[in-house]
C-alpha angles and dihedrals in degrees: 000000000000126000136196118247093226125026103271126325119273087257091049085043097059095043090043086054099047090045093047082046088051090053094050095047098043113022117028103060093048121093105251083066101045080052091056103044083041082059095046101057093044092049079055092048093054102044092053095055093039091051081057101061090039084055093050091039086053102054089051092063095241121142111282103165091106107040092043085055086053115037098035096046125077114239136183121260107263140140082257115049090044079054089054104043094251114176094250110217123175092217092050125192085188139057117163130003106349090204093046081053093048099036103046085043087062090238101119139015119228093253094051090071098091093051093041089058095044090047088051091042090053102047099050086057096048091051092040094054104028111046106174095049085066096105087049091044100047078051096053096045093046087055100054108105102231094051097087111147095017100135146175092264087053098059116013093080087063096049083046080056095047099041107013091170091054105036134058118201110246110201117148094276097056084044104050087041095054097047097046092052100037088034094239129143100221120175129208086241114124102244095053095059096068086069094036090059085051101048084044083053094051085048111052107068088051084068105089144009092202111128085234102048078044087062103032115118115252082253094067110042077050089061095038087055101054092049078048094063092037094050089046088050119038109018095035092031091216114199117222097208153036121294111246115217126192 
């Protein structure tokens, strides 16, 4: 993983600035945006009630390991996965049957599941609760032999949920954006997300000089960030990198 020494150079700067102010002017304001940062505080709301009833369930001993694989895990919005219980996100890792996924990748055998929840249980709180441990635990959790494929993108949105104001969530488009324009080379491994949160967290506040962005919560410009990625990279279909021509 390499990382740049400063933010971003004076030339990535300039364009990451007329691209954020374009952001702000055409997109933000428009409805297909309200509806995604709508989606995004109640799926907030949810997870931290639902992290609280995994957390009491937990501690009496019942079974957790599927609703730790549903409501700590973010899932595309579907007839199913509302049927199921699924934790709704509007910036999903998952789509259909996390365990078909898993299981068919390779990744996971089916009597792996209960330790796998209480691994990912585990590791929210402790980075809930422990802050400064992140980078060990990332590091921990990467090394335990059943959690192959459990990625950044996988768990970041929760810890986003849980402590908005401390974690960035950290799916292909964040990451892709931040290294093109901090000339890093981030991974969605685990233990490469405790210093990307730190470099997104050097970088925010360069965005805008607008006197609103100036006064927005961290929260906010958290949120903002993440509609920003998606809208760079899904609705302008920036591309990162030179056009090649033959």
């Amino acid at each position: 993983m390499k990382i740049s020494r400063e933010p971003f150079s004076p030339t990535k700067q300039r364009e990451l600035t007329q691209l954020f102010h374009e952001f702000q002017q055409q997109y933000i304001g428009g409805e297909a945006a309200q509806t995604f940062l709508s989606a995004l505080a109640a799926a907030r709301l949810a997870a931290q009630q639902q992290y609280q009833q995994l957390l009491t369930a937990a501690q009496r001993g019942e079974p957790i390991t599927d609703a730790v694989l549903l409501k700590l895990l973010p899932y595309t919005d579907s007839t199913r996965n509302r049927w199921r219980g699924a934790w709704i996100h509007p910036a999903p890792a998952i789509v259909g049957e996390l365990r078909n996924w898993y299981e068919a990748a390779g990744w996971t055998q089916p009597d792996e599941w209960p330790v796998i929840a209480s691994a990912i249980l585990h590791f929210v709180r402790q980075a809930v609760e422990e802050a400064p441990k992140l980078p060990a635990a990332c590091q921990s959790f990467r090394l335990l032999p059943y959690t192959t494929g459990v990625q950044s993108g996988l768990l970041s949105p929760i810890l986003n949920a849980l402590r908005p104001e401390q974690y960035l969530l950290f799916n292909q488009h964040v990451r892709r954006t931040l290294n093109y324009f901090t000339d890093s080379a981030f991974t969605q491994s685990l233990p490469d997300y405790p210093a990307a949160n730190t470099a997104l967290q050097t970088l925010l506040p360069a965005l805008s000089t607008r006197r609103a962005w100036a006064k927005a919560s961290p929260v906010q410009r958290n949120d903002h960030f993440l509609l920003f990625c998606h809208w760079l990279v899904s609705v302008k279909d920036f591309r990162f990198r030179p056009r090649r021509y033959w």
